[in-house]
C-alpha positions in Angstrom: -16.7 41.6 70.8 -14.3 40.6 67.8 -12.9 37.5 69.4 -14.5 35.3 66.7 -12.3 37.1 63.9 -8.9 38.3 65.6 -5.9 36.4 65.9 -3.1 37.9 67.5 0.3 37.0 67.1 3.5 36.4 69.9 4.7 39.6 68.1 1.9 41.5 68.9 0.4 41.8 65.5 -3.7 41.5 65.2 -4.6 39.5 62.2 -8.7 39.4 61.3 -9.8 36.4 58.6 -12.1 37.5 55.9 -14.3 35.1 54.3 -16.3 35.0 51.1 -20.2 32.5 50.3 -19.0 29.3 51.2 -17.3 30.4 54.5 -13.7 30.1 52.9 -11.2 32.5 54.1 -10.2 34.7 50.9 -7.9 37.6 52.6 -6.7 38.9 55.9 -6.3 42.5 57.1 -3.7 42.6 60.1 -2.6 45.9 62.2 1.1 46.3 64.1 1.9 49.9 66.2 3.9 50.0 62.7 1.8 49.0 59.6 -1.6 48.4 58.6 -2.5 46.4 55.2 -6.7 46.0 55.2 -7.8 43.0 53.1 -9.1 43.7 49.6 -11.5 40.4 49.0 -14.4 38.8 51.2 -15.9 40.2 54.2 -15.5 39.7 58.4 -18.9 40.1 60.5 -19.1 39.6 64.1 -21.5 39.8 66.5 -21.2 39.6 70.9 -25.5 39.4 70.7 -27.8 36.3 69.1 -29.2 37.5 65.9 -32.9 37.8 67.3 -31.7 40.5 69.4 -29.6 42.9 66.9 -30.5 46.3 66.7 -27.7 48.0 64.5 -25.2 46.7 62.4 -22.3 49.0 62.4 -20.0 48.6 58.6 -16.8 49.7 57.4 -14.2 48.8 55.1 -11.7 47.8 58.2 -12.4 46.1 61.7 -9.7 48.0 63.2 -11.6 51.0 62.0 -14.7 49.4 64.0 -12.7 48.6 66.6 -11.4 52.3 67.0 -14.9 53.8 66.7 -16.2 51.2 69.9 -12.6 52.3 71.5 -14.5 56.2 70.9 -18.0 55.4 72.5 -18.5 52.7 74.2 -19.2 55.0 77.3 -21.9 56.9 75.4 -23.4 53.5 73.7 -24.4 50.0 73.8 -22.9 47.5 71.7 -24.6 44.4 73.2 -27.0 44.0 70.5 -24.9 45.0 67.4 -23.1 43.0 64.4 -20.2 44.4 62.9 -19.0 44.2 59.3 -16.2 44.7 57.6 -16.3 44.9 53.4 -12.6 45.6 53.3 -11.7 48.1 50.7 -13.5 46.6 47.9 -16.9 45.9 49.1 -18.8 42.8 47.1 -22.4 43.8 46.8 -23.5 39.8 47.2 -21.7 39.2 50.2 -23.3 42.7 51.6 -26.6 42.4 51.3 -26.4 38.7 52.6 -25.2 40.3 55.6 -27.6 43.1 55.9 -30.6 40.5 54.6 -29.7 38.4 58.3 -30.6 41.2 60.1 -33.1 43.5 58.0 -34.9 45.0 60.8 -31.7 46.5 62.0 -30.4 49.9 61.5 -27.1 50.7 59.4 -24.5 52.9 60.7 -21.9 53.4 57.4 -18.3 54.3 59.0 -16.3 54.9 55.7 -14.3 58.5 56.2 -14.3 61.7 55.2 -12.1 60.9 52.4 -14.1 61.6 48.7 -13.9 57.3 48.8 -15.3 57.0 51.6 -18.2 59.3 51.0 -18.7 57.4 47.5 -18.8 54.5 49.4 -21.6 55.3 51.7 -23.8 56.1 48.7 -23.4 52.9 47.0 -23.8 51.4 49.9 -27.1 53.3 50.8 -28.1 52.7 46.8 -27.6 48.8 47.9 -30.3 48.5 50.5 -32.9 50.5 48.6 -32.5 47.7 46.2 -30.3 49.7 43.4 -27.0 49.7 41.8 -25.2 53.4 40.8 -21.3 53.3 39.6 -19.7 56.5 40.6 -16.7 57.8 39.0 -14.8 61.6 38.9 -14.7 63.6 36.2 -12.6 67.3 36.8 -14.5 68.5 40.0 -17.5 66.9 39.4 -18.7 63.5 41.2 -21.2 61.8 38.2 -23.3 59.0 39.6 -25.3 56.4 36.8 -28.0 53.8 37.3 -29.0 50.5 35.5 -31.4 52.6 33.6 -28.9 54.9 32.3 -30.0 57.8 34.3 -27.2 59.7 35.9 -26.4 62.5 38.2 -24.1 65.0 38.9 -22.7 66.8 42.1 -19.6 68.9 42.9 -16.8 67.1 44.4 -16.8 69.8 46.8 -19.1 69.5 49.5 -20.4 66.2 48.4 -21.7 63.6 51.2 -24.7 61.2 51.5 -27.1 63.8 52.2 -26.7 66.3 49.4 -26.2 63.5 47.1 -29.6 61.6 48.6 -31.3 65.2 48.8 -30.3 66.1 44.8 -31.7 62.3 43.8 -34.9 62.4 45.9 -36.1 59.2 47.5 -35.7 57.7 51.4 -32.2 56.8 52.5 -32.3 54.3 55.1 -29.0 54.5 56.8 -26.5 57.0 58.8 -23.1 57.7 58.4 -20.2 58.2 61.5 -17.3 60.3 60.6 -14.1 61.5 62.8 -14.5 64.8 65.1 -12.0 66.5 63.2 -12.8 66.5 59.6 -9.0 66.5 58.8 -8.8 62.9 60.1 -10.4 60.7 57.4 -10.9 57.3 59.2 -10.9 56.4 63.3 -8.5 54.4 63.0 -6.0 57.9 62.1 -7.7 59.3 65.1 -7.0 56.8 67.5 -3.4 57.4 66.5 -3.9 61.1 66.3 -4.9 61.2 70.0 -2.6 58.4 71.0 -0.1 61.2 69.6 -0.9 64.1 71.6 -1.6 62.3 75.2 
């Protein structure tokens, strides 16, 4: 499924090209058993199904995050008819919505973590599709979200996610958001590892 964007090494290392408008790569994000450095510019997207036939687009800010979360459920579902896309760990709003414009009809699946970052980073993205732009930023324990039209919001760090946030703010959010089992574990790629570790 990501053939078209892994390269793997003699040594064993898995290297995944990221590419910005004009199809250039900008970055690379490359996993060993030993390190793991995600890329920081452009995006990766990858598809095994023709674009007619996509149903979901699954997005995080790593492909061997995606990669761990297909390794998780590929028995319980079908990724025939999916496209998946990585931001890296600054997602560009351009090169998002470019993506998610290819495939409107589709639903998106937001795989960004249990980490406070990753939370953040699911409601900018959801923000995105509706067609808005919020910064986020902390300030003691309190997450403070702010709109183009200077409107802003504020929820407690604690206990903040995509649907408190979307049910504070009012209006339809139109994706879903994955996180690990355990809510200790922020990202599937530390879960893979996790139960790599105890087998």
């Amino acid at each position: 499924m990501f053939s078209s964007v892994i390269h793997e090494e003699p040594s064993g290392k898995l290297i995944f090209c990221y590419r910005e408008k004009a199809d250039e790569m900008v970055d690379e994000e490359y996993f060993t058993l030993r390190r793991f450095k995600p890329a920081a510019r452009g995006m990766a997207v990858c598809s095994p199904s023709s674009r007619a036939l996509v149903t979901d687009i699954y997005v995080s800010n790593s492909l061997m995050s995606l990669i761990a979360y297909c390794h998780f459920h590929f028995i319980r579902r079908s990724f025939q008819h999916v496209v998946f896309c990585s931001t890296g760990v600054k997602p560009e709003k351009e090169l998002f919505l470019r993506c998610w414009k290819e495939y409107s009809k589709a639903k998106i699946h937001l795989l960004f973590g249990h980490s406070i970052l990753g939370r953040v980073l699911d409601c900018k993205l959801a923000h995105w599709v509706r067609g808005e732009d919020h910064s986020f930023y902390l300030h003691h324990s309190q997450i403070i979200s702010s709109g183009p039209a200077g409107k802003s919001f504020t929820h407690p760090r604690e206990g903040f996610s995509m649907r408190s946030y979307f049910r504070m703010i009012g209006g339809r959010n139109l994706v879903t958001t994955h996180k690990p089992s355990l809510n200790y574990i922020d990202n599937y790629i530390n879960l893979l590892t996790h139960k790599t570790i105890q087998s």
